[in-house]
C-alpha positions as CSV (number, residue, x, y, z in Angstrom):
1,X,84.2,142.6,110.0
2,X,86.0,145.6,108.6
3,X,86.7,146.0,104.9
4,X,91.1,144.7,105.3
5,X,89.7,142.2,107.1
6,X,87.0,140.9,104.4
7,X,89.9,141.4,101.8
8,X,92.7,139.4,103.2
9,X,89.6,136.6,104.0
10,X,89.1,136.8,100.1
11,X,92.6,136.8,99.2
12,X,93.9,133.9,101.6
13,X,90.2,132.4,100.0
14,X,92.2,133.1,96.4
15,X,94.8,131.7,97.1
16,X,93.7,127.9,98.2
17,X,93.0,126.2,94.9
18,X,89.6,124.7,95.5
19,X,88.8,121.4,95.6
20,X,85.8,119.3,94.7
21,X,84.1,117.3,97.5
22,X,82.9,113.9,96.7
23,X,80.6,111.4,98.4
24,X,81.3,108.0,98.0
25,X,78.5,105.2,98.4
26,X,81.0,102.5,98.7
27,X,79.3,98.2,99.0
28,X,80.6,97.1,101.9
29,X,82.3,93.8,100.5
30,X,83.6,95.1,97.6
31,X,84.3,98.3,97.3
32,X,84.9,99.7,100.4
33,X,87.0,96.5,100.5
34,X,88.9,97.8,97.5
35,X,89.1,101.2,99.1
36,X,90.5,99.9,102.2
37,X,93.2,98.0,100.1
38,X,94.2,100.7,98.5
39,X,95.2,102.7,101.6
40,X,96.9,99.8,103.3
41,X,98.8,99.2,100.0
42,X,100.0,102.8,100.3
43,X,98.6,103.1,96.8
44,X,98.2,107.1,96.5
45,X,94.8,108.8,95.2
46,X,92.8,112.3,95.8
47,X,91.6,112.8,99.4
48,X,88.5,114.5,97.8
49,X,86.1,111.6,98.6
50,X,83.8,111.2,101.7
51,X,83.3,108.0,102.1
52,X,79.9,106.1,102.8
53,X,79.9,102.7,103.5
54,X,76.7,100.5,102.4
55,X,75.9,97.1,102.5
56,X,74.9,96.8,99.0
57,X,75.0,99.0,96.0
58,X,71.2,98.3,95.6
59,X,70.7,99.7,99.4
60,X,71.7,103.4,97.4
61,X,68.3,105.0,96.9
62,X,68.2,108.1,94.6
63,X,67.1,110.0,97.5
64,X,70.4,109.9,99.2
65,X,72.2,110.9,95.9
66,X,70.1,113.9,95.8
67,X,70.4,114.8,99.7
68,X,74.6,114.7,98.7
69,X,74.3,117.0,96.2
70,X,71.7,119.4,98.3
71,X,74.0,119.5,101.1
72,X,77.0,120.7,99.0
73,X,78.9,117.6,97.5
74,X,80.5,118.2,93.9
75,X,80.1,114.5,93.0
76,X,78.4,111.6,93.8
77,X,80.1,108.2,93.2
78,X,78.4,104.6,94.3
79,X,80.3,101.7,93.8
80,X,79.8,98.0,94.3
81,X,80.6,94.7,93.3
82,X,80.8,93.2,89.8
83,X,77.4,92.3,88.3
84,X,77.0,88.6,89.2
85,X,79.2,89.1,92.1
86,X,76.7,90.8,94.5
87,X,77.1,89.3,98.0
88,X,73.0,90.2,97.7
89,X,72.4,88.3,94.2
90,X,70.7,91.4,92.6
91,X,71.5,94.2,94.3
92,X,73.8,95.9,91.9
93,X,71.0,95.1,89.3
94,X,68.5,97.1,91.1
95,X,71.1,99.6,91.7
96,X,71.8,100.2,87.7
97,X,68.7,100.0,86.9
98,X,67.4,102.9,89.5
99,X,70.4,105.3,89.4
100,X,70.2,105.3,85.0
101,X,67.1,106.7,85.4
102,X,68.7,109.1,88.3
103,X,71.4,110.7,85.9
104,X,68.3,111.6,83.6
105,X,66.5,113.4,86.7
106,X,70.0,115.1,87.4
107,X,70.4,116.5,84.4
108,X,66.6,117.4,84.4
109,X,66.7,119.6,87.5
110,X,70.4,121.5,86.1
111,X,73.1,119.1,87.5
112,X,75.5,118.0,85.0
113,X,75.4,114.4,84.6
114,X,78.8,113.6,84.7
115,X,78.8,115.1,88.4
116,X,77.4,111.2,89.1
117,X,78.9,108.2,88.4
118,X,78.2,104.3,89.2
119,X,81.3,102.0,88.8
120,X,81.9,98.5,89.9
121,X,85.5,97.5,92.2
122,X,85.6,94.3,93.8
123,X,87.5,94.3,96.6
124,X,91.0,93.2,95.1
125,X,90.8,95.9,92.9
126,X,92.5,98.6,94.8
127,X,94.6,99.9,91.9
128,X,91.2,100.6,89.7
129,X,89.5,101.7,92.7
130,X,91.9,104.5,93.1
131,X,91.6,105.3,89.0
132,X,88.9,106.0,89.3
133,X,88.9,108.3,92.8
134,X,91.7,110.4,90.7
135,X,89.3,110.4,87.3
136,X,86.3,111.6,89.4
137,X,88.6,114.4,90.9
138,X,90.3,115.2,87.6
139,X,86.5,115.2,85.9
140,X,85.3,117.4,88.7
141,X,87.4,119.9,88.8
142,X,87.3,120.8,85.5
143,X,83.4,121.0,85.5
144,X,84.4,123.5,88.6
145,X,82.4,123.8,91.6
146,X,78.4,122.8,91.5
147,X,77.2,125.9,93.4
148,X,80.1,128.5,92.5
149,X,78.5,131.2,94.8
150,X,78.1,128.8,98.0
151,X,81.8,127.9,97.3
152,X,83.3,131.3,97.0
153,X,81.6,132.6,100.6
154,X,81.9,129.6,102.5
């Protein structure tokens, strides 16, 4: 690639504001519910977030928070259903419980904590559900991207 050629790449590059990617671990009853409400409701949010639909909250192992952020997501977000309201009796329980003790790891190995977040949206809740899509975003974008250098090249 010749030199104008590399310079016009960075400057079309420039000129596309970037934008963060998000994974979303959505419960399949509630949240994903609430997420699929909200785009048949026409109710507008951020297209930022690639969606993952779980059965259960408490299915989200740390693991796959990790592997999200390894393989270039911004944010992480897992939702699920109201505690008490788990279609799995616990599983939101466990899921608090083990991702706490994730955002202390995170911010352990250098990722800023606010990069994860665990909210709950039950399934009529399309209006909060997409709050909090355009809260992530807004958050996200002012932390900037996670790997700047990965960004800027690819």
């Amino acid at each position: 690639m010749s030199k104008a050629e590399e310079k016009e790449k960075t400057e079309n590059a420039e000129k596309h504001e970037w934008e963060p990617k998000i994974v979303g671990f959505l419960c399949r009853w509630c949240s994903y519910a609430g997420a699929d409400l909200a785009g048949s409701s026409r109710i507008e949010y951020p297209p930022n977030v690639r969606v993952i639909r779980v059965p259960c909250s408490g299915r989200v192992n740390p693991l796959h928070v990790l592997r999200a952020f390894r393989k270039g997501a911004d944010a992480v977000l897992v939702a699920g259903c109201h505690p008490g309201d788990c279609h799995y009796s616990e599983g939101n329980y466990y899921a608090r419980r083990r991702l706490d003790v994730l955002k202390e790891l995170l911010e352990f190995i250098g990722i800023e904590p606010e990069r994860f977040r665990l909210e709950w949206c039950s399934a009529s809740e399309a209006r909060r559900f997409a709050d909090v899509i355009t809260e992530v975003t807004g958050q996200v974008k002012k932390l900037g991207p996670l790997n700047p250098k990965e960004n800027k090249n690819g």
